[in-house]
C-alpha positions as CSV (number, residue, x, y, z in Angstrom):
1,X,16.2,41.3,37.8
2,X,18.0,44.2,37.8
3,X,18.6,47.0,35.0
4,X,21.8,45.1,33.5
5,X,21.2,44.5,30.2
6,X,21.1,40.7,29.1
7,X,24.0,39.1,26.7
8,X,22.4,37.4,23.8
9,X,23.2,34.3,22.7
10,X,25.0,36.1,19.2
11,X,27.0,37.8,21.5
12,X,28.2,35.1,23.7
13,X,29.5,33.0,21.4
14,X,31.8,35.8,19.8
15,X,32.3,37.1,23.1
16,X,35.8,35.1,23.6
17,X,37.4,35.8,20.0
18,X,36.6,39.5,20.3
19,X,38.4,39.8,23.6
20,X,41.6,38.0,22.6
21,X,43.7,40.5,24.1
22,X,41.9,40.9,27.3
23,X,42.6,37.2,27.7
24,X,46.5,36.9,26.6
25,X,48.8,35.9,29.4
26,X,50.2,39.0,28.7
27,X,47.2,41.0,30.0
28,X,46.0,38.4,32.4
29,X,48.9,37.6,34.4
30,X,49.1,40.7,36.4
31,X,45.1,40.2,37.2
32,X,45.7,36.9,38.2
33,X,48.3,37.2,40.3
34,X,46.8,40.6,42.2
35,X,43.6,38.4,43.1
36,X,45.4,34.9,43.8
37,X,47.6,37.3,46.5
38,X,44.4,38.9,47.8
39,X,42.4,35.6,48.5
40,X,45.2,34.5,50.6
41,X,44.6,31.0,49.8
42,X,40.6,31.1,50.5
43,X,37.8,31.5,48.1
44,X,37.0,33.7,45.7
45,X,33.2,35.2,44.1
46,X,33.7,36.6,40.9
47,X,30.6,39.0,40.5
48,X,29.4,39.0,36.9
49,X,31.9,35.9,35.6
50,X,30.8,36.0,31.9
51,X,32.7,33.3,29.9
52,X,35.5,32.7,32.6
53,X,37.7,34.9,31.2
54,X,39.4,35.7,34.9
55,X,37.7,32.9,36.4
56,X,39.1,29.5,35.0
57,X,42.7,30.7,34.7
58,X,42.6,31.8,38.3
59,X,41.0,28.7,39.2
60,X,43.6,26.7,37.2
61,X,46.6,28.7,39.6
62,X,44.6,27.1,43.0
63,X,42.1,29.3,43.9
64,X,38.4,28.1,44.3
65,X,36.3,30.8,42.5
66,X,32.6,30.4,42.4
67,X,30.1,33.0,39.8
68,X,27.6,34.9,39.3
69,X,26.0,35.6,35.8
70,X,22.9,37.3,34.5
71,X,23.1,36.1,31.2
72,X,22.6,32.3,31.0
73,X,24.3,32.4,27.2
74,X,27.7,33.7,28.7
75,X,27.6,30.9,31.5
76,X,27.0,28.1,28.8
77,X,30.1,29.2,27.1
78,X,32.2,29.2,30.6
79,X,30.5,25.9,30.9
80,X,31.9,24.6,27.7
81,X,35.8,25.3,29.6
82,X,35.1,23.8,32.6
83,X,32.0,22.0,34.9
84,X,29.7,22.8,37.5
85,X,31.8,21.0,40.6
86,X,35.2,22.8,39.0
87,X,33.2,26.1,39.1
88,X,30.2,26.9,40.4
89,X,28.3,29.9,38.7
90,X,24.7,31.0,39.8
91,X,22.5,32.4,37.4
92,X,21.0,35.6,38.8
93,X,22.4,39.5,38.9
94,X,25.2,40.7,41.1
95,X,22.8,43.3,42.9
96,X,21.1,40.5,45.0
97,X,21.9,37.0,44.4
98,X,23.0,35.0,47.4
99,X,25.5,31.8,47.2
100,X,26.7,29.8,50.3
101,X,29.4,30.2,52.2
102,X,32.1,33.0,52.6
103,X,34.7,34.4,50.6
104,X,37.9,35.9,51.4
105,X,38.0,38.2,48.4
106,X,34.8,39.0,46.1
107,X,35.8,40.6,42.6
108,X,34.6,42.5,39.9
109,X,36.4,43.5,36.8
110,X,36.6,44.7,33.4
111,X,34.1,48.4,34.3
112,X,30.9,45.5,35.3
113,X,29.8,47.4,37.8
114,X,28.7,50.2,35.2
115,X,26.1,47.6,33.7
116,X,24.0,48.5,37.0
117,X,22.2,51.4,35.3
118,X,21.2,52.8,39.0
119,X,23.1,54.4,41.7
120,X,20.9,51.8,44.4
121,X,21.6,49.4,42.3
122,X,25.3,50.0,42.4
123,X,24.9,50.3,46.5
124,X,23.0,46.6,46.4
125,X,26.1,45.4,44.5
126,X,28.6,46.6,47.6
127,X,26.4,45.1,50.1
128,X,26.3,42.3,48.1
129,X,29.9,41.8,48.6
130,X,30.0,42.7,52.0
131,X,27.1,39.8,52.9
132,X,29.6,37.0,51.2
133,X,32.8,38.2,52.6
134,X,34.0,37.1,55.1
135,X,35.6,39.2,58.6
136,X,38.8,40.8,57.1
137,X,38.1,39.7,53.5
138,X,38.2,42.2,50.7
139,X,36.2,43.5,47.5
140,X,37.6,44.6,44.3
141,X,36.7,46.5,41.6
142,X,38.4,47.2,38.0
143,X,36.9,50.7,36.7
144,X,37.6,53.1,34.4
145,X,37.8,56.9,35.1
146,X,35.0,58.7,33.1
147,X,36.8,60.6,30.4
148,X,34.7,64.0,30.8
149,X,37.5,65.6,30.2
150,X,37.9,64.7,26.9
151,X,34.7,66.5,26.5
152,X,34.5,70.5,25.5
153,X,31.6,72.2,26.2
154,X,28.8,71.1,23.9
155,X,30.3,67.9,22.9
156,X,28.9,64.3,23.9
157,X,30.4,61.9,22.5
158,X,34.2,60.6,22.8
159,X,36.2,58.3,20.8
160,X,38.2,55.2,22.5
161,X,38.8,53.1,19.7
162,X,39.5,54.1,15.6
163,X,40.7,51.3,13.6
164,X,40.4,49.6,10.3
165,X,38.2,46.5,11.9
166,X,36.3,48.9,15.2
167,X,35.1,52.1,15.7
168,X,34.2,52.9,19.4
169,X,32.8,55.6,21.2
170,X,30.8,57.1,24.3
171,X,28.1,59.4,24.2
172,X,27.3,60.8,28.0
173,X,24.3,61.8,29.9
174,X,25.8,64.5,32.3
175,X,22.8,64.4,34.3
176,X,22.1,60.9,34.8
177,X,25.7,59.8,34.4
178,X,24.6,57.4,31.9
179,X,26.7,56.8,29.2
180,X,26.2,54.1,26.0
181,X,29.0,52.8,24.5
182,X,28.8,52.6,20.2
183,X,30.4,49.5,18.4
184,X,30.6,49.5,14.8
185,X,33.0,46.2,13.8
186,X,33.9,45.3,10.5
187,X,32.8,41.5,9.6
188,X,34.4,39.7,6.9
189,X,35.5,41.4,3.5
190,X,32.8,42.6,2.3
191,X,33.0,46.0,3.8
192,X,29.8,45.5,6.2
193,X,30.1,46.7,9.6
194,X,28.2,44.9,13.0
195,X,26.7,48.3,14.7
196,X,25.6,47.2,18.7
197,X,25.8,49.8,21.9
198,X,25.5,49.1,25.6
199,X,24.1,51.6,28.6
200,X,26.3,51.7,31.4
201,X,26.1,54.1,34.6
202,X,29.5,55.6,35.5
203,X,31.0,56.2,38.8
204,X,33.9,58.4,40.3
205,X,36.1,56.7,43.0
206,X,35.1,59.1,45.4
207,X,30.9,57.8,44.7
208,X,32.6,54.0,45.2
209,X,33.9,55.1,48.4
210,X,30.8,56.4,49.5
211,X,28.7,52.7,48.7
212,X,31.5,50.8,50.2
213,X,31.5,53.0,53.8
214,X,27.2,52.2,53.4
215,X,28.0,48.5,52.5
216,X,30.2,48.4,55.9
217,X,33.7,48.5,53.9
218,X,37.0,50.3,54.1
219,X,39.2,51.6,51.2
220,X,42.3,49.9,51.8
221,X,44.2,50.1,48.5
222,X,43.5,51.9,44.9
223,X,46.1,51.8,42.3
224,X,46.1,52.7,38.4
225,X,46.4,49.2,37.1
226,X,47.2,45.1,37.7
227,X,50.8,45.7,37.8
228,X,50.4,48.2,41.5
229,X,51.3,51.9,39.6
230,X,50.0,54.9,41.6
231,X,46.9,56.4,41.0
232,X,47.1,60.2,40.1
233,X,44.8,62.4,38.5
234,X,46.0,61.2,35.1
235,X,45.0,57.9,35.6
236,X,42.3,56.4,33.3
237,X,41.0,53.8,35.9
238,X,41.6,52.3,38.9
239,X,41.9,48.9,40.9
240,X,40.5,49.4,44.1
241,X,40.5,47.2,47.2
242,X,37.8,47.6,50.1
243,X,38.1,45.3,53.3
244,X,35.6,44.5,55.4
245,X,36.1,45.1,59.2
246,X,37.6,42.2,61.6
């Protein structure tokens, strides 16, 4: 078990309808198509595959995926979309768990990594990779730049999301680069609001370069988004592609 913290079952069931957007073609088809182009017509690992919500679609354009999930309340609702010899998920964390065979690409989207509260943890996670790809495959991760510089000396917390059904923001842990992410959704009409939070450890791309070259990997590729747009310094996260050696 690693320091991830678990999805309940509350949250797995309102885990799809709360991420509508995420999952609309819209959103999804540049995803898709970067990882179908990337497995080169092998197999795929999706690290931390949740409800499915890269998964199954990428499955459904020909690519055999197989997960991994901690929480077993998010794999029963991927479960509900398709079955065990469709998709194969493993219940156990992305740090150390072990599936057969090799992979051509191994992925990991959506800031995951960050849910490994460690900085050994988040090394275990590139080996990880590394172990199930195979010679010349590739790793990916979706990440978000940490926003520090949204943050004036003395101030902690930072705003991402102010509307009339969610209010989101990040408090930070300079020192630990920890930082916990504040929900407060608006349920129904009667003016109540849902408060939860989740811990997450933050990375810059250079401290990802650094695991991958101890996991054995190369940076081959980091751009700003799905669609291929160039990473700068404005750029509030990245895509990026590490191969392992032929």
């Amino acid at each position: 078990m690693t320091s991830s913290e678990l999805w309940t079952r509350e949250t797995a069931d309102r885990y799809d309808a709360e991420e509508t957007e995420t999952s609309s073609a819209a959103v999804l088809g540049p995803t898709l198509a970067f990882l179908t182009e990337l497995a080169g017509g092998g197999r795929a690992l999706e690290f931390a595959i949740g409800t499915g919500r890269v998964g199954v679609p990428l499955r459904e354009r020909g690519v055999p995926v197989v997960g991994i999930e901690l929480s077993e309340h998010m794999a029963a609702v991927l479960r509900r979309k398709v079955d065990r010899s469709t998709l194969p998920v493993t219940i156990g964390d992305m740090a150390t768990t072990v599936v057969p065979g090799a992979f051509s690409l191994v992925y990991l989207v959506y800031n995951t990594i960050t849910n490994l509260l460690t900085q050994d943890e988040q090394v275990e996670c590139f080996r990880n990779a590394a172990r199930h790809l195979e010679p010349g495959g590739r790793f990916v991760i979706e990440l978000g730049v940490p926003p520090l510089r949204f943050l004036p000396p003395g101030q902690v917390a930072v705003p991402f999301d102010v509307s009339e059904q969610h209010l989101g923001f990040d408090t930070f842990d300079l020192v630990e680069q920890i930082l916990v992410s504040h929900h407060f959704t608006r349920d129904g009409d009667d003016g109540r609001y849902r408060r939860e939070n989740s811990r997450h450890r933050y990375a810059w791309p250079a401290e990802l370069d650094l695991m991958a070259r101890i996991a054995g990997l190369e940076l081959e590729r980091r751009v700003a988004d799905w669609d291929g747009a160039p990473f700068t310094q404005d750029s509030t996260k990245h895509i990026s592609v590490w191969r392992k050696p032929t």
